[in-house]
C-alpha positions as CSV (number, residue, x, y, z in Angstrom):
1,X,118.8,18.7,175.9
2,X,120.0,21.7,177.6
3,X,123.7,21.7,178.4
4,X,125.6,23.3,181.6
5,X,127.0,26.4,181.0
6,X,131.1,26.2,182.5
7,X,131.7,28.4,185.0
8,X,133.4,32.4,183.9
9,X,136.7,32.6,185.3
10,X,137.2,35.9,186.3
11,X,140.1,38.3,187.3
12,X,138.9,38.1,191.0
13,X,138.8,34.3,190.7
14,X,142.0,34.2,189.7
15,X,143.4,36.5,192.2
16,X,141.9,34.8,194.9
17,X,142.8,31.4,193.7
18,X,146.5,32.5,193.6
19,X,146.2,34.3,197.3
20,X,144.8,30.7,198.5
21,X,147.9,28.6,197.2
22,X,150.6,31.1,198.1
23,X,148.9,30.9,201.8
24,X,148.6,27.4,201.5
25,X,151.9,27.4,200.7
26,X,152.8,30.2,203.8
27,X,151.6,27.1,205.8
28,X,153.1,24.4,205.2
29,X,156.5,26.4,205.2
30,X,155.5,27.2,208.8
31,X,154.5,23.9,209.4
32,X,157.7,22.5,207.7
33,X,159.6,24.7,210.6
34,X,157.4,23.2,213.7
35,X,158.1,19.9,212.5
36,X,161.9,20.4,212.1
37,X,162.8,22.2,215.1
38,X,160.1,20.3,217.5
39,X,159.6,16.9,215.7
40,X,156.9,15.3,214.2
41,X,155.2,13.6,217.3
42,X,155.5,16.8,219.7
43,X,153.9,18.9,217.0
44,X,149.8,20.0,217.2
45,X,147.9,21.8,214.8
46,X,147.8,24.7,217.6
47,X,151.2,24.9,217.9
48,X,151.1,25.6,214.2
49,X,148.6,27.5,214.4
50,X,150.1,29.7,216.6
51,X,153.5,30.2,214.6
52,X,151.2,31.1,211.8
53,X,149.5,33.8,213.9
54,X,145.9,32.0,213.3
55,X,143.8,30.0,215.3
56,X,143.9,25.9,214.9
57,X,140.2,25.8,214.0
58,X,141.1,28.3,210.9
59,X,144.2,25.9,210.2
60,X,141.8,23.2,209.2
61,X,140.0,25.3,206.5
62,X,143.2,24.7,204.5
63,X,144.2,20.9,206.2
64,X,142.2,18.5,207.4
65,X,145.0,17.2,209.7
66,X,149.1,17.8,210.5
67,X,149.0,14.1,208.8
68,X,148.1,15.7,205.3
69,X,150.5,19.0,206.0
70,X,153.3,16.3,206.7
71,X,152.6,14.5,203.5
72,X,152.1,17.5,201.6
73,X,155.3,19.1,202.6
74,X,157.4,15.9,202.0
75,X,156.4,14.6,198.7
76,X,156.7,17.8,197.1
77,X,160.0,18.0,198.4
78,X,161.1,14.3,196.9
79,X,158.6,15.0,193.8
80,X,161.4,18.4,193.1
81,X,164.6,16.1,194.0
82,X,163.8,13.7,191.5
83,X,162.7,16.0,188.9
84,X,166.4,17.0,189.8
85,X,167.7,13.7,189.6
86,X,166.2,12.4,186.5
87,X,167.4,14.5,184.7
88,X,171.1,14.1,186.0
89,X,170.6,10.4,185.3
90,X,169.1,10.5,182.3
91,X,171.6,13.3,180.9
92,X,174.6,10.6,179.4
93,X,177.2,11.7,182.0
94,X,179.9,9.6,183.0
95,X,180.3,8.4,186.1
96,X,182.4,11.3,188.0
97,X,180.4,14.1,186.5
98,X,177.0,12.2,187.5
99,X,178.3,11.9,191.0
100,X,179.1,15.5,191.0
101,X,175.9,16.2,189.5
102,X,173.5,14.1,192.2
103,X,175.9,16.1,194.8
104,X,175.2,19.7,193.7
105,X,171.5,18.9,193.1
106,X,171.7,17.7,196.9
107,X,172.5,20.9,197.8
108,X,170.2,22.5,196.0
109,X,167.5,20.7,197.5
110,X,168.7,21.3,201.0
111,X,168.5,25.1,199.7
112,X,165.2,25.2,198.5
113,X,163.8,23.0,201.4
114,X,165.9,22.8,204.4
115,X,163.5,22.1,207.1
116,X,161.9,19.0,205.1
117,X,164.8,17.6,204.7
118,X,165.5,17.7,208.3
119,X,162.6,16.4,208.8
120,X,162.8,13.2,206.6
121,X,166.0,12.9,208.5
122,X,164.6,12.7,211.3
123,X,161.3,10.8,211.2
124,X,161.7,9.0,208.2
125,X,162.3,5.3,209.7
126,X,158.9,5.8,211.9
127,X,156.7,7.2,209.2
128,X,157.7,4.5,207.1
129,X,155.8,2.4,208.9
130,X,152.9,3.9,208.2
131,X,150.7,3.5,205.3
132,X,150.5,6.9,204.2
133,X,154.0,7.5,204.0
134,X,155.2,4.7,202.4
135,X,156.4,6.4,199.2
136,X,159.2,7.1,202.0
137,X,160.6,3.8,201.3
138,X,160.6,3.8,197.6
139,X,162.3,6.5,196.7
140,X,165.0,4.9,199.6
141,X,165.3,2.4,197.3
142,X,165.8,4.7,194.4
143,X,168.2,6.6,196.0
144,X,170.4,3.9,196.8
145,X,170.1,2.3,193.1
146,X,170.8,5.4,191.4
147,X,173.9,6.5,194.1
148,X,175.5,2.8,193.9
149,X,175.0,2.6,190.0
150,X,177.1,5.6,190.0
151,X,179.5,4.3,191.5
152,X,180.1,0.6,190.5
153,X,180.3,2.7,187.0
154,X,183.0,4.7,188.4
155,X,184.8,1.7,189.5
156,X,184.1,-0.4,186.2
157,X,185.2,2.5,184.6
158,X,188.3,3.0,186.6
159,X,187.6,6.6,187.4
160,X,187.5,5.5,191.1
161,X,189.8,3.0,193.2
162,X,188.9,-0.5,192.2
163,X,189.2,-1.2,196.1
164,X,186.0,1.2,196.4
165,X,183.5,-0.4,198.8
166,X,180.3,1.3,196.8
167,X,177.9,0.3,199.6
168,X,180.3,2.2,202.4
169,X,181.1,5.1,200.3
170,X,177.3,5.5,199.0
171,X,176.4,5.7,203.0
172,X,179.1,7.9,203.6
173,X,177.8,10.8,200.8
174,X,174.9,9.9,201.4
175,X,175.0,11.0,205.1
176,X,177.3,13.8,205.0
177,X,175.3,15.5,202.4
178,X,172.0,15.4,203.8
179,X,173.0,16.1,207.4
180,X,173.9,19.9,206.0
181,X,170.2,20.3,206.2
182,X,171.0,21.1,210.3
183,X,173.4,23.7,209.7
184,X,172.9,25.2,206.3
185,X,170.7,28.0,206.2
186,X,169.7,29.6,202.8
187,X,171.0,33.2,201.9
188,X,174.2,32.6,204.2
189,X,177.9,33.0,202.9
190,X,178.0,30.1,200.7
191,X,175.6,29.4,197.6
192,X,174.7,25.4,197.6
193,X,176.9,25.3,194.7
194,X,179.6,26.4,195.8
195,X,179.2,24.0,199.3
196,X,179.1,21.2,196.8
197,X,182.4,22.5,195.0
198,X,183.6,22.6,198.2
199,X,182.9,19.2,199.6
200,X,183.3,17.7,196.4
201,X,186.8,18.7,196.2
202,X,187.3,16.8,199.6
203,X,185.7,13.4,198.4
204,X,186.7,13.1,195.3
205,X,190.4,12.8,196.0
206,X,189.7,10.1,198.2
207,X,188.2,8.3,195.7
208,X,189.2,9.1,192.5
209,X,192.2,7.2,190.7
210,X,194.9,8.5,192.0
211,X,197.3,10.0,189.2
């Protein structure tokens, strides 16, 4: 019996393969913008369209809805922070240098995907609700395990104050990390790094033991 002969990959394939993800991509940074600055509900494909320089009907050769663009853009944004956060987790650190570790990776994050992380910000506790998006709330529930582990090992460990609430500090980094995302803008003055050094230096003496 006869058997199908695979399809040749050719040079041109590949090029055009790799010039239909990096526009892909193109897109859903452009989308990611819309989003963030206008919000989720007030966004239309046109209006995306249009800060792409392309008409809406075009949009949807690449999308079949701002639903899927949404999903797209946020899940690869959590799928990279917790590539980022396993491996701070799983590298045997103790607790101070974990916390520092989760911090700067923040940052980075924020960095490498500022408007999405607006955007979760933002429109996280309605898209929850939804179906679709309800990888949303389980990597909430991550979040929190890992940041409050961290801490109630700090405390057991007495490299922070044995009068550390966990649950009121972990919303307090928590919230003041991620709400960079509406002022930092990438290539500025400051690496993320060095923002993290930075605000690092400010919360660790409130809660580390005190010499």
């Amino acid at each position: 019996m006869p058997t199908k002969k695979k399809p040749q990959v050719t040079a041109a394939s590949r090029r055009a393969a790799a010039a239909a993800l990096a526009r892909r991509r193109e897109l859903l940074e452009t989308a990611a913008e819309v989003f963030a600055e206008q919000g989720y509900n007030a966004t239309t494909v046109r209006k995306i369209a249009d800060h792409a320089g392309m008409l809406a009907g075009s949009l949807y050769y690449h999308f079949d809805s701002k639903e899927s663009m949404l999903e797209e853009i946020l899940r690869t944004f959590l799928d990279e922070l917790w590539d980022g956060y396993d491996t701070v987790l799983d590298a045997g650190l103790g607790p101070r240098e974990t916390l520092e570790a989760l911090v700067t990776e923040s940052f980075r994050e924020i960095d490498r995907h500022r408007a999405a992380v607006a955007i979760y910000q933002k429109e996280s506790k309605q898209l929850v609700a939804q179906e679709r998006f309800g990888f949303l709330a389980e990597s909430q529930r991550r979040f929190e395990k890992a940041w409050l582990a961290t801490l109630e090992r700090g405390v057991a460990a007495r490299v922070f104050r044995a009068d550390l609430d966990v649950r009121l500090t972990y919303r307090f980094v928590r919230d003041t990390v991620w709400v960079a995302a509406s002022w930092y803008r990438p290539g500025g003055q400051h690496s993320p790094e060095e923002i993290a050094r930075q605000y690092l230096s400010m919360v660790l003496d409130g809660i580390a033991v005190r010499e």
